[in-house]
Biotite code that builds the C-alpha atoms (Angstrom):
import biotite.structure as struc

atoms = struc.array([
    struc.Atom([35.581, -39.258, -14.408], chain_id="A", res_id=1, res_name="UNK", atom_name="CA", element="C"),
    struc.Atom([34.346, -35.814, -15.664], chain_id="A", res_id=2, res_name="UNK", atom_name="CA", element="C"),
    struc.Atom([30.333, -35.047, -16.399], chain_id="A", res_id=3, res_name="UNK", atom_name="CA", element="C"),
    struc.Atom([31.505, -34.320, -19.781], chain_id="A", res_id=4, res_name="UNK", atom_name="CA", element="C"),
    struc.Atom([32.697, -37.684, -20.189], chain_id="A", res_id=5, res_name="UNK", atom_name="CA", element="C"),
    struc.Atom([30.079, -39.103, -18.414], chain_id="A", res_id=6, res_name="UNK", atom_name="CA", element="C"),
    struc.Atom([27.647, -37.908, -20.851], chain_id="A", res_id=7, res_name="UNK", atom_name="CA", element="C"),
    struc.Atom([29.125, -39.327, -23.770], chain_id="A", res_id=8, res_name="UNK", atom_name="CA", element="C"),
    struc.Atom([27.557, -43.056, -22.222], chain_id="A", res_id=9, res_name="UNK", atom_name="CA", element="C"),
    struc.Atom([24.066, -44.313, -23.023], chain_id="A", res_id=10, res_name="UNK", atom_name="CA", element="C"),
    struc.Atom([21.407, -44.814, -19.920], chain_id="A", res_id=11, res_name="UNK", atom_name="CA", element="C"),
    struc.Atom([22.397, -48.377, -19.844], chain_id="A", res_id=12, res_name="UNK", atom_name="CA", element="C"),
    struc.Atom([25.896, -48.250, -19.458], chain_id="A", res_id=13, res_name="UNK", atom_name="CA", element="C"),
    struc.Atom([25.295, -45.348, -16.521], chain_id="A", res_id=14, res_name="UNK", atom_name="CA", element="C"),
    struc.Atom([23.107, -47.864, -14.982], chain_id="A", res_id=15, res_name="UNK", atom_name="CA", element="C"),
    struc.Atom([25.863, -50.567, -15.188], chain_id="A", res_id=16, res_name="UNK", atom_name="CA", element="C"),
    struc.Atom([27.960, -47.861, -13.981], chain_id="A", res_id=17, res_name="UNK", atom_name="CA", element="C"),
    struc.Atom([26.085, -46.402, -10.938], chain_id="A", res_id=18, res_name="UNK", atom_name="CA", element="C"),
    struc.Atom([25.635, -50.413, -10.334], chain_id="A", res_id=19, res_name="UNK", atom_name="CA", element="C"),
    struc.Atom([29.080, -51.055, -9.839], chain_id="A", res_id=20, res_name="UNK", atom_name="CA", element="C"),
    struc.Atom([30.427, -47.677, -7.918], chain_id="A", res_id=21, res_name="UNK", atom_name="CA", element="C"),
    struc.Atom([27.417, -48.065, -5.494], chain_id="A", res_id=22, res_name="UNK", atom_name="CA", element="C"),
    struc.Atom([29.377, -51.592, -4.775], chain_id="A", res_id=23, res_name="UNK", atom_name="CA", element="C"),
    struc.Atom([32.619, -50.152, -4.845], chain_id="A", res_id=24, res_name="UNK", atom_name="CA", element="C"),
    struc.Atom([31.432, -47.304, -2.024], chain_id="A", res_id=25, res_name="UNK", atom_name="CA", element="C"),
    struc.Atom([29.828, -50.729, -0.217], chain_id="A", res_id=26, res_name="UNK", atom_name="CA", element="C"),
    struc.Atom([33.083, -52.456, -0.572], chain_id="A", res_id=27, res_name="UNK", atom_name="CA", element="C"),
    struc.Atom([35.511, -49.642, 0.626], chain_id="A", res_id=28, res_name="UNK", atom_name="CA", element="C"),
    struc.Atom([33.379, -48.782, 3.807], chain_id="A", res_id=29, res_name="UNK", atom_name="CA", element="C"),
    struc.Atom([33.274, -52.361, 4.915], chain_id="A", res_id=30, res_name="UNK", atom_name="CA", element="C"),
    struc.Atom([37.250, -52.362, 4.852], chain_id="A", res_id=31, res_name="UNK", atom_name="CA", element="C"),
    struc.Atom([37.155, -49.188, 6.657], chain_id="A", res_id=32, res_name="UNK", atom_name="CA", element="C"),
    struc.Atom([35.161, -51.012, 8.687], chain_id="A", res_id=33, res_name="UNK", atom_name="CA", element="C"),
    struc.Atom([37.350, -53.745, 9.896], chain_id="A", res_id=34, res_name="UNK", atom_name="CA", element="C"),
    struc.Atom([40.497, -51.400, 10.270], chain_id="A", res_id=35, res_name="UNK", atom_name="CA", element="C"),
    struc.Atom([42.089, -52.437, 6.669], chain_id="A", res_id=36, res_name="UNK", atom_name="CA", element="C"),
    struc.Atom([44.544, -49.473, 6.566], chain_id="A", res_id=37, res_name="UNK", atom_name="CA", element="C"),
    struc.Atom([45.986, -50.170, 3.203], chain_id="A", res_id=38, res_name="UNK", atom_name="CA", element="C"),
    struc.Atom([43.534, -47.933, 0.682], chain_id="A", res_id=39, res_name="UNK", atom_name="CA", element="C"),
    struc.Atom([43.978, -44.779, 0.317], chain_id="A", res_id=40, res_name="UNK", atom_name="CA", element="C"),
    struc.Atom([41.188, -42.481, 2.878], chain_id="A", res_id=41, res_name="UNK", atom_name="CA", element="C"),
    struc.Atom([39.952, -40.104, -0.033], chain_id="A", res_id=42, res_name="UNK", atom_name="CA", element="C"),
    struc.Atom([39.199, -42.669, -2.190], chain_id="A", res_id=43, res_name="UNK", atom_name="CA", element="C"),
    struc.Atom([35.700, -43.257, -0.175], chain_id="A", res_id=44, res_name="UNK", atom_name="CA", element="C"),
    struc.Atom([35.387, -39.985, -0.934], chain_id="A", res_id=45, res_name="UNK", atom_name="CA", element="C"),
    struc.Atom([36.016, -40.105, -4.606], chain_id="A", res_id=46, res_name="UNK", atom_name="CA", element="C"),
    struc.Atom([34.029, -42.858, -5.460], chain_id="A", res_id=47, res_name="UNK", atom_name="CA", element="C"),
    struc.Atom([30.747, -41.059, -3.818], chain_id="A", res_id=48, res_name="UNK", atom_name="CA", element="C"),
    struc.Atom([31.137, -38.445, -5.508], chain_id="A", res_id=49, res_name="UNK", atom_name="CA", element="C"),
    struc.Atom([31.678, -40.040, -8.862], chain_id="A", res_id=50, res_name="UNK", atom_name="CA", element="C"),
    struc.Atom([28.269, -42.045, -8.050], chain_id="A", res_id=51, res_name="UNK", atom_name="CA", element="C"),
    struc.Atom([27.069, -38.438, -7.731], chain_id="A", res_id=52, res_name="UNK", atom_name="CA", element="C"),
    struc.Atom([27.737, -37.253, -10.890], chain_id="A", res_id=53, res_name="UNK", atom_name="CA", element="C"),
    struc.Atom([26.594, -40.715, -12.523], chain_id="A", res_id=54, res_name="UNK", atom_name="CA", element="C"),
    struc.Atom([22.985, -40.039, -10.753], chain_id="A", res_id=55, res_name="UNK", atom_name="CA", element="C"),
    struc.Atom([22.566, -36.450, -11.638], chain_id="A", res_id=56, res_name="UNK", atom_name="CA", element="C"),
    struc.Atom([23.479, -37.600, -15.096], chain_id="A", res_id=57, res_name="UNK", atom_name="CA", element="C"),
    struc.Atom([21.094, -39.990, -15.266], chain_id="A", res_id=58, res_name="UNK", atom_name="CA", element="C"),
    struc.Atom([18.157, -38.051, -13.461], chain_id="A", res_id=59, res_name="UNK", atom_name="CA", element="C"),
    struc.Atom([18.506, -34.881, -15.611], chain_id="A", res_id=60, res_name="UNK", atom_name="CA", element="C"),
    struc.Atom([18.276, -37.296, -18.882], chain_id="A", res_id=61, res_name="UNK", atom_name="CA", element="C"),
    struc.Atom([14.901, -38.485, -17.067], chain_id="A", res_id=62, res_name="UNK", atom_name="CA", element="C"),
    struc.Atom([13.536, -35.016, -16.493], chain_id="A", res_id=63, res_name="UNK", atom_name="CA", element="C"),
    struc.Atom([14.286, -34.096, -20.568], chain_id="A", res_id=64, res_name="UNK", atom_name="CA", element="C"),
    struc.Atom([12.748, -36.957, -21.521], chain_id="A", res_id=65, res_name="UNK", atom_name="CA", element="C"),
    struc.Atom([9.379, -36.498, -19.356], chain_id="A", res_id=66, res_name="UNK", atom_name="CA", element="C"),
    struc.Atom([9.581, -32.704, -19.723], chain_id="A", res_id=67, res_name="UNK", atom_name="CA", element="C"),
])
């Protein structure tokens, strides 16, 4: 998902957000981990990156707010 996009979501649904891609990341190493060769490679790659954007999100909203 885009930053733009992103940033139309209020804190709490980021949270819920960042929540459930940092599981998703979890979930996709541990099948990397036992040799399950049926997802895609990249998509580890996606995912952390999208968990990326969802904390920078979230951190520069807590910098505005504290000045």
């Amino acid at each position: 998902m885009k930053a733009a996009k992103l940033r139309e979501h209020t804190d709490e649904e980021l949270r819920q957000m960042m929540e459930d891609t940092a599981q998703q990341v979890f979930d996709l190493k541990a099948k990397k981990g036992v040799a399950d060769s049926g997802e895609h490679p990249l998509r580890v790659r996606l995912v952390r990156r999208e968990l990326a954007r969802i904390k920078t999100i979230i951190r520069e909203r807590e910098r505005k707010r504290n000045g």
